[in-house]
C-alpha positions in Angstrom: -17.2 -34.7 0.0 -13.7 -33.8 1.3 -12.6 -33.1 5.0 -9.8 -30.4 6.0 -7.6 -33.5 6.5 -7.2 -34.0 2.9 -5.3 -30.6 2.8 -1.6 -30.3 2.8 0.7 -27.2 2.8 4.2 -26.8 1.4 6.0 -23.9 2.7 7.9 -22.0 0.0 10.2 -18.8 0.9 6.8 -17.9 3.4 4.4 -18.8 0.9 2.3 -21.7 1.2 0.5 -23.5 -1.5 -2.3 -25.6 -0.6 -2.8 -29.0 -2.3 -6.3 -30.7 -2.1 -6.2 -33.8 -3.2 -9.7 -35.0 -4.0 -10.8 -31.1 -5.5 -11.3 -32.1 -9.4 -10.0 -29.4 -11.6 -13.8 -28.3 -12.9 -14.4 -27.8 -8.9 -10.9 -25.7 -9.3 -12.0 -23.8 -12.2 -15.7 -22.6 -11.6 -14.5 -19.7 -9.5 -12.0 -18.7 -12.1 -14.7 -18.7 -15.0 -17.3 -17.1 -13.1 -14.5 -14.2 -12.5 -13.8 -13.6 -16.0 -18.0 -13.6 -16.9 -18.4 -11.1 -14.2 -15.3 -9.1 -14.8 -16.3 -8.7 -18.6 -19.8 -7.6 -18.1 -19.1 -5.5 -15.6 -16.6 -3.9 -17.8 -18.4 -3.7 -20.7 -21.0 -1.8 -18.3 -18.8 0.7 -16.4 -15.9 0.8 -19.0 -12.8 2.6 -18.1 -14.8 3.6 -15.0 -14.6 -0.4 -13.5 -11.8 0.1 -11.5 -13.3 2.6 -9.3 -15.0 0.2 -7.4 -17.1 -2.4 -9.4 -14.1 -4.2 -10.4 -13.1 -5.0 -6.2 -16.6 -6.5 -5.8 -17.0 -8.5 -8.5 -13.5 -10.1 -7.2 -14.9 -10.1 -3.8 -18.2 -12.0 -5.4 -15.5 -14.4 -7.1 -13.9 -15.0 -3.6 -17.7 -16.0 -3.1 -18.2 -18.6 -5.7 -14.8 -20.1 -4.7 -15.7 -20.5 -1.2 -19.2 -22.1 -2.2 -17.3 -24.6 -3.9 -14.6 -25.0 -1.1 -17.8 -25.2 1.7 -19.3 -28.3 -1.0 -15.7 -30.0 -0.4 -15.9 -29.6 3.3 -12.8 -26.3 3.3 -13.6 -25.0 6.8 -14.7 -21.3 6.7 -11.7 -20.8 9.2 -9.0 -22.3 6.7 -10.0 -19.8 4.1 -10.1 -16.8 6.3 -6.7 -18.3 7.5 -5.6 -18.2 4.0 -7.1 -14.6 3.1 -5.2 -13.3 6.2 -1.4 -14.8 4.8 -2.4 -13.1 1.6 -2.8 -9.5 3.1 -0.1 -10.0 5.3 2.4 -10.9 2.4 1.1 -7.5 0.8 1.6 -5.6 3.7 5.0 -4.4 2.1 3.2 -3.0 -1.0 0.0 -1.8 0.4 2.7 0.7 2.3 5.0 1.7 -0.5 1.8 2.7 -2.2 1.0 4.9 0.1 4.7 6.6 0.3 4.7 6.9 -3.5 1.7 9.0 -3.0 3.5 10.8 -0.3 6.6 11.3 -2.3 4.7 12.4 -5.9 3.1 14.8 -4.1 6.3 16.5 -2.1 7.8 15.7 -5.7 5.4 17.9 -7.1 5.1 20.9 -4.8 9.2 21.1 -4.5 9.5 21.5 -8.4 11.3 17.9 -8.7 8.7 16.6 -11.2 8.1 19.8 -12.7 11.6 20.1 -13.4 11.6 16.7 -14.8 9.2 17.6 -17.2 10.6 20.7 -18.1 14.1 19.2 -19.2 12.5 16.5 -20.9 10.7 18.7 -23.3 13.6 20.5 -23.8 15.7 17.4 -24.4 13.2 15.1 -25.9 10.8 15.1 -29.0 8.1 13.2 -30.2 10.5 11.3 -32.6 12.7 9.6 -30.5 10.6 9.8 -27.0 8.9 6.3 -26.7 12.2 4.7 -27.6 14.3 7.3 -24.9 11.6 6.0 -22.2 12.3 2.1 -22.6 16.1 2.8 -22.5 16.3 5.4 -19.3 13.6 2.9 -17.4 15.5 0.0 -18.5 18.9 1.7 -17.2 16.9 2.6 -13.9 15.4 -0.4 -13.1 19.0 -2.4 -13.8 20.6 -0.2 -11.3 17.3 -0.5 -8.7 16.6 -4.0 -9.4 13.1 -2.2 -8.9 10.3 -1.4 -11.6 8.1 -0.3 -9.1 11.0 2.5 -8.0 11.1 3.6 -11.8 7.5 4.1 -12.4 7.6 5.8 -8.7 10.0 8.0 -9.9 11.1 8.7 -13.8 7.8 7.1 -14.9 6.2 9.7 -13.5 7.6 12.3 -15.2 8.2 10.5 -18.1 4.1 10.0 -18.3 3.6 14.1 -17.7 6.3 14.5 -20.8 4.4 12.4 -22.6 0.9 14.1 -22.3 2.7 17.3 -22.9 4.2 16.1 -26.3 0.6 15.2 -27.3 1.7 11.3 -27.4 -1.0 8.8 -26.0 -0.8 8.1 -22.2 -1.3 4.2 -23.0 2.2 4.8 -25.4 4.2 5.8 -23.0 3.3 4.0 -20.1 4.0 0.7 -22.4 7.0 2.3 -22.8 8.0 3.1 -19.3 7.1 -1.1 -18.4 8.8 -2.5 -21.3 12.1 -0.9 -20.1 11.5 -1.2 -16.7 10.7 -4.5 -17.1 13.3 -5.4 -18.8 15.6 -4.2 -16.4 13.6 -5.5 -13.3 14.6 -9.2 -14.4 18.0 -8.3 -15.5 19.0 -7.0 -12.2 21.1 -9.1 -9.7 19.2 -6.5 -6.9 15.5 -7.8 -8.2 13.2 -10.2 -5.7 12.1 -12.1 -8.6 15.2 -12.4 -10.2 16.4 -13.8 -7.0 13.3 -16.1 -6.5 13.2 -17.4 -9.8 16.9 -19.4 -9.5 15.7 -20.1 -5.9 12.5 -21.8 -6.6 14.1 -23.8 -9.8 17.3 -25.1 -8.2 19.5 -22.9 -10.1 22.2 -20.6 -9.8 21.3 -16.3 -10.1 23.7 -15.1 -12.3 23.6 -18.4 -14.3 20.1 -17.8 -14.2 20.3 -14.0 -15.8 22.8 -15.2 -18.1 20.7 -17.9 -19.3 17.7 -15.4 -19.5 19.8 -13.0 -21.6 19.1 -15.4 -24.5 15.3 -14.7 -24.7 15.3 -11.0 -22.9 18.0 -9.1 -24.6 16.0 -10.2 -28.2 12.9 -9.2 -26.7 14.0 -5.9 -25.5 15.4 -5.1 -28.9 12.1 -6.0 -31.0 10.6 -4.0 -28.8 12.5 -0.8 -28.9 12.5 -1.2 -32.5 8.5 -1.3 -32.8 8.9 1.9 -30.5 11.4 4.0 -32.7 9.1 3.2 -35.9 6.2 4.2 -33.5 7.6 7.4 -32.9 8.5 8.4 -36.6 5.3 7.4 -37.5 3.7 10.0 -34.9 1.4 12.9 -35.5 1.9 15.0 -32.9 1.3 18.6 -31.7 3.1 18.4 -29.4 6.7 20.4 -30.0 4.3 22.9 -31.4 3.1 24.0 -28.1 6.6 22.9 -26.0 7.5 26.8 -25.9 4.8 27.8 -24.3 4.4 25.0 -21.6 8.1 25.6 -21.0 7.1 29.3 -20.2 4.2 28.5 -17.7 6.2 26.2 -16.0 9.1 28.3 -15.5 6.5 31.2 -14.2 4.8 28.7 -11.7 8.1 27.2 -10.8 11.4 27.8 -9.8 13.3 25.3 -11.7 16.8 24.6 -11.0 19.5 21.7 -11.6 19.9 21.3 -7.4 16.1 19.7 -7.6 17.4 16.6 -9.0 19.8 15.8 -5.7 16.5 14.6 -4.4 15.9 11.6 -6.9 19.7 11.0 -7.2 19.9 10.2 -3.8 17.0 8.1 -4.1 18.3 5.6 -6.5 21.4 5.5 -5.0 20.0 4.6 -1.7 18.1 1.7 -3.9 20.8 0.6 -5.5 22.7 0.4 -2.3 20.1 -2.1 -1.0 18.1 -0.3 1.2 14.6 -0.8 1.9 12.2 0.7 -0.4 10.1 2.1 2.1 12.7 3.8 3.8 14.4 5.3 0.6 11.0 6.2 -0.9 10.0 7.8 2.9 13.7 9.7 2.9 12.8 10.8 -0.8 9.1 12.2 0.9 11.3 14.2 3.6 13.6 15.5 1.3 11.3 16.6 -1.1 9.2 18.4 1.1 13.2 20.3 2.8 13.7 21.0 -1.1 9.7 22.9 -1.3 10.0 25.0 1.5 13.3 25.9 0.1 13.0 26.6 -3.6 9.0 26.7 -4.1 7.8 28.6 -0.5 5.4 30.2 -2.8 3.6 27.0 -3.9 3.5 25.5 0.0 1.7 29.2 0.7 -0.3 28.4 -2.1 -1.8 25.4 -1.1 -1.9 26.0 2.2 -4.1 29.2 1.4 -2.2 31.9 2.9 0.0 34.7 1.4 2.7 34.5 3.9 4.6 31.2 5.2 4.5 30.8 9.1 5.5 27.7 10.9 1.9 26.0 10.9 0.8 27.0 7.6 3.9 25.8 6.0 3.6 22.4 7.9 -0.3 22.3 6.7 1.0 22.8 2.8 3.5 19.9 3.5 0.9 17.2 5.1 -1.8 18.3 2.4 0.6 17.6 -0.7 1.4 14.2 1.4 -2.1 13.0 2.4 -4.2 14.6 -0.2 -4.7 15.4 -3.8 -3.6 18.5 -4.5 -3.2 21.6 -7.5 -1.0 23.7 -8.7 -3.1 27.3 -10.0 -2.3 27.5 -13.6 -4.0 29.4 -16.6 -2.2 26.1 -18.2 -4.6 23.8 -19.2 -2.8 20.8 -20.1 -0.2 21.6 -17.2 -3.0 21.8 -14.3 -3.7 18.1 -16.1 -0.3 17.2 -15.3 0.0 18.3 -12.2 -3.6 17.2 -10.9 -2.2 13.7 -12.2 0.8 14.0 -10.4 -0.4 15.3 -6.6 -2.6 12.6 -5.9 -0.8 11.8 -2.1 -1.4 9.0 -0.3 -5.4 9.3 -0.6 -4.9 8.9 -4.0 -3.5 5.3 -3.8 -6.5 4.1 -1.9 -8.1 3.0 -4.8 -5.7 0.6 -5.5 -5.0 -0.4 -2.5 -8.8 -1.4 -2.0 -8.4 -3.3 -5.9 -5.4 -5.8 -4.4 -6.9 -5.9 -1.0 -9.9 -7.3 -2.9 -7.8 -9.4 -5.6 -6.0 -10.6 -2.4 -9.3 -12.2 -0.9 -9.5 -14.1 -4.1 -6.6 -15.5 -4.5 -6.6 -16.4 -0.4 -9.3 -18.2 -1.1 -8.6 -19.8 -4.2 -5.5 -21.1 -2.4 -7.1 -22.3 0.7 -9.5 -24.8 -1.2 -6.7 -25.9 -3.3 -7.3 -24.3 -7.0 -4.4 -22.9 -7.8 -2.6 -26.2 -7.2 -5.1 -28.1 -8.7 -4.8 -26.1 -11.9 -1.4 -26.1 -12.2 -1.2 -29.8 -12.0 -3.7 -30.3 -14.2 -1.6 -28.4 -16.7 1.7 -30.0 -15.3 -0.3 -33.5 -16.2 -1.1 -32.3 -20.3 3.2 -31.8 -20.7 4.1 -35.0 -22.4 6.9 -33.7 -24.5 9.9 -31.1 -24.0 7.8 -27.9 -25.5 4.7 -28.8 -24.3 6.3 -28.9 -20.4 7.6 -25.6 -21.4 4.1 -24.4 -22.8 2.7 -25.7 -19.6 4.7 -23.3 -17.8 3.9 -20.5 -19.0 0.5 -21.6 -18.5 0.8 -22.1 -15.3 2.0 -18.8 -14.2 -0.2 -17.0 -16.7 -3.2 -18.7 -15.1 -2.1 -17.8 -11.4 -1.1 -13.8 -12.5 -5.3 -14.4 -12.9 -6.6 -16.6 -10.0 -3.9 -15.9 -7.1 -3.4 -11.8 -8.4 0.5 -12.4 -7.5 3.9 -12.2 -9.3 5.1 -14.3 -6.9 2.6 -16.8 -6.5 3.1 -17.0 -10.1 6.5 -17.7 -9.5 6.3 -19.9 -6.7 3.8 -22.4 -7.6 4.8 -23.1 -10.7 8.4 -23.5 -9.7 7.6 -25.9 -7.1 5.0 -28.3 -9.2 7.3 -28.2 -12.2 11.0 -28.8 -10.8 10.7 -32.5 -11.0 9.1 -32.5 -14.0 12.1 -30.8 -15.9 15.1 -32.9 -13.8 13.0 -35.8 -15.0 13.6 -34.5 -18.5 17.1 -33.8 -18.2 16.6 -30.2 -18.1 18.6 -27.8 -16.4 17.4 -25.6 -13.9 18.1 -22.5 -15.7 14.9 -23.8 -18.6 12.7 -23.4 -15.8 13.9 -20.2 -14.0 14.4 -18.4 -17.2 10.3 -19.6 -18.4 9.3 -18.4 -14.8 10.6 -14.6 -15.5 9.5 -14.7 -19.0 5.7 -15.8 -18.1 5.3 -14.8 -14.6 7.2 -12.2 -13.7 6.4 -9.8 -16.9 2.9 -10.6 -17.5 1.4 -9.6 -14.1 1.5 -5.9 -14.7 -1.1 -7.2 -17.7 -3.7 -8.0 -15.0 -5.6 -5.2 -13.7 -6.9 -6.8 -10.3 -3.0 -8.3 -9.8 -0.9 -6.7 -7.4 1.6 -5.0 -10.0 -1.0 -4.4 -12.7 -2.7 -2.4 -9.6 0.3 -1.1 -8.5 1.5 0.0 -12.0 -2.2 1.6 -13.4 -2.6 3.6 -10.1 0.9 4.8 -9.9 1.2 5.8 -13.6 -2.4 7.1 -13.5 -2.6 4.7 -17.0 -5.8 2.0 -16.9 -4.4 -1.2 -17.5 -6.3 -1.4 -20.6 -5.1 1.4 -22.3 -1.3 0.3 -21.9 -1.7 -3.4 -22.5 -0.9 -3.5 -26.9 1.6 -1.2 -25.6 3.8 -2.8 -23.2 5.3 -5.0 -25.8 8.3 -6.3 -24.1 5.9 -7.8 -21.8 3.2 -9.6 -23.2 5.7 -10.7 -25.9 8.3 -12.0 -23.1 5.9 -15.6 -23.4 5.9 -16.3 -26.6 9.8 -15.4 -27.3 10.9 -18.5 -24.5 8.0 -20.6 -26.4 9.6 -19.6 -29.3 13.2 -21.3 -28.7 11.3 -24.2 -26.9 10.0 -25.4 -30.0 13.0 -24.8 -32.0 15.0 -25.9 -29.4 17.4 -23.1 -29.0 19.7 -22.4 -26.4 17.8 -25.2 -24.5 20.4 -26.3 -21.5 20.8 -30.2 -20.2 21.2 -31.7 -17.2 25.1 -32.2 -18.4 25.7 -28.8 -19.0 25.8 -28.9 -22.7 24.2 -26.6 -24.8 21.5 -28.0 -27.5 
């Protein structure tokens, strides 16, 4: 039996990771197994419907079974809660972006932004080439962002109603939209976990995305090629029906070129460095200026009145923020589309509840000492130069699952393995570079991890469905495995090159 004494923390960057020194690693993984059990029945009994609820309290009954076993080690009650609390609080920032992407899809929506989107798009796009035109436009985004959340907030959106309208599969183009944004996420000198990656391994940023290039630019390219064959290989209706959607959208809408000022000035205000709340809030505001003045008769509309006054047109504005709302259309597949895309900020509760949940888990997790204890345990199986690489990957595979963070999956990792590659005269830039390719990439794959949450609910695209699809991701791991067991482009300590 174990006392709180026994419990160390080491500060990271504001992230602290817990070590318990007496907790064995079967202690450390009965919480994680009985998660996975749970989460696959319940699954298999709700199906695409688990993440509507079931899915947060099976985590929450996880959190359970990890506190059992931190109670039999003598983890005070209070040190969990503690632990629980600097979880929530470090996803303070994305709890609220949520909420202003709902905000901003639905002003988006009602001002003819996304409409407009969609409607260019089909006229530019077909099925042919569409896929392989998402990962490329997302990837150019998200380089010039240094955000993958801002491009599924924003082109992804759109992208996805293109998508549906071109008859190609939802779970397509949302892998699609990651890959690229992805991609461009960890190539950016603007991206957090670009940043944190060098940070955490001792190493040097733009050494660190030069070094990366070598795994993520052949990635990228395997990807887009599986894409482009994808596309040819399509059987779609969908340019047979692109006339007439283009027809009921220009009837419903007023579509003109000025509408894209709105998420021009956007990215720019990204790329510029500031904050994304306050660029995606400034996108909200402008949005709703841009309704009132091009679509007054779809703020009258949901508002229910025929004529705009002062307080009706401010009650059309707050619904399309705070609520879900429609667009009247004889349209089928575009009242689809445009249901997907008002959901306002009410619509991004589900998700939130689905991290706040994962969030308890992973507090808890950390506060008895798991996630520590189960990245040493597979920091202890690395006895040659590949298998300290494989443990890696491991490592921030296993806490996308257990601590339902990217950057927990960055941070642990890259504090218990730093010595362990100095000590193998590896350069830092091996275990930055192994960080982004495993940890970074793979936690949109995670449905109950913050961006596999954030990602699914924005998109409006189950994790499950877009998983085979988001190749650049899932195949980001076994690409830096791939040159660690042939020994490519595998940087000393010295500086040279092996």
């Amino acid at each position: 039996m174990k006392d709180d004494k026994n419990l160390s923390e080491i500060k990271i960057d504001n992230q602290k990771i817990i070590d318990n020194k007496e907790l064995n690693i079967w202690e450390a993984l009965i919480p994680v197994f009985a998660l996975v059990l749970m989460l696959a029945y319940n699954v298999y009994v709700y199906g695409d419907d688990a993440l509507s609820g079931s899915n947060q309290f099976v985590l929450l009954l996880g959190a359970a079974v990890a506190a059992v076993v931190g109670f039999f080690n003598k983890v005070k009650f209070k040190t969990m809660i503690e632990e629980v609390s600097e979880n929530l609080k470090s996803t303070t920032g994305a709890l609220l972006i949520l909420l202003m992407v709902g905000a901003l899809a639905g002003t988006w929506l009602i001002s003819g932004i996304i409409p407009s989107m969609i409607y260019y798009g089909l006229k530019i796009l077909n099925p042919t080439i569409f896929l392989g035109a998402c990962v490329i436009i997302c990837a150019i985004i998200s380089i010039a962002t240094g955000s993958s959340w801002t491009t599924s907030a924003t082109v992804g959106i759109a992208l996805i109603g293109i998508g549906e309208a071109l008859g190609i599969s939802l779970g397509m183009t949302a892998g699609a939209v990651l890959s690229g944004a992805y991609f461009g996420d960890k190539m950016s000198p603007l991206s957090d976990t670009t940043n944190l990656a060098p940070a955490m391994a001792g190493g040097e940023l733009f050494d660190h995305i030069k070094y990366m290039s070598f795994t993520t630019v052949p990635t990228i390219i395997v990807t887009l090629i599986v894409f482009i064959i994808i596309g040819f290989s399509l059987d779609t209706t969908g340019a047979a029906d692109t006339s007439a959607l283009l027809n009921d959208i220009d009837k419903t809408f007023n579509i003109n070129g000025w509408l894209f000022l709105v998420p021009v000035v956007v990215i720019l205000l990204i790329v510029k460095k500031t904050p994304p709340l306050i660029a995606l809030l400034i996108g909200t505001l402008l949005g709703a200026i841009f309704a009132l003045i091009f679509q007054p008769q779809i703020v009258a509309q949901i508002a229910g009145v025929d004529k705009l006054t002062f307080n009706s047109a401010y009650k059309g504005l707050m619904d399309a923020i705070t609520v879900k709302t429609s667009i009247a259309t004889d349209n089928e597949t575009l009242k689809d589309l445009f249901s997907a895309s008002g959901k306002g900020m009410s619509g991004m509760l589900g998700t939130i509840w689905l991290i706040v949940c994962a969030m308890v888990f992973g507090g808890i997790m950390d506060a008895i000492g798991a996630l520590a204890r189960i990245s040493k345990a597979l920091l202890n199986l690395a006895t040659t130069t590949f298998g300290l690489f494989a443990s890696t990957v491991a490592s921030c595979l296993a806490l996308n699952v257990t601590a339902s963070d990217q950057y927990l999956a960055i941070v642990v990792p890259g504090k218990m393995f730093k010595k362990a590659y100095e000590d193998k005269g590896l350069a830092p830039e091996n275990l930055s570079r192994t960080l982004e390719d495993s940890g970074t990439v793979t936690s949109v794959l995670v449905p109950w991890n913050t961006c596999g949450a954030y990602q699914s609910g924005v998109l409006g695209v189950p994790v499950v469905d877009y998983f085979f699809y988001a190749i650049f991701n899932w195949m980001s791991p076994f690409t830096t495995l791939l040159f660690a067991a042939f020994n490519i482009k595998i940087k000393q300590l010295r500086g040279k090159l092996d």
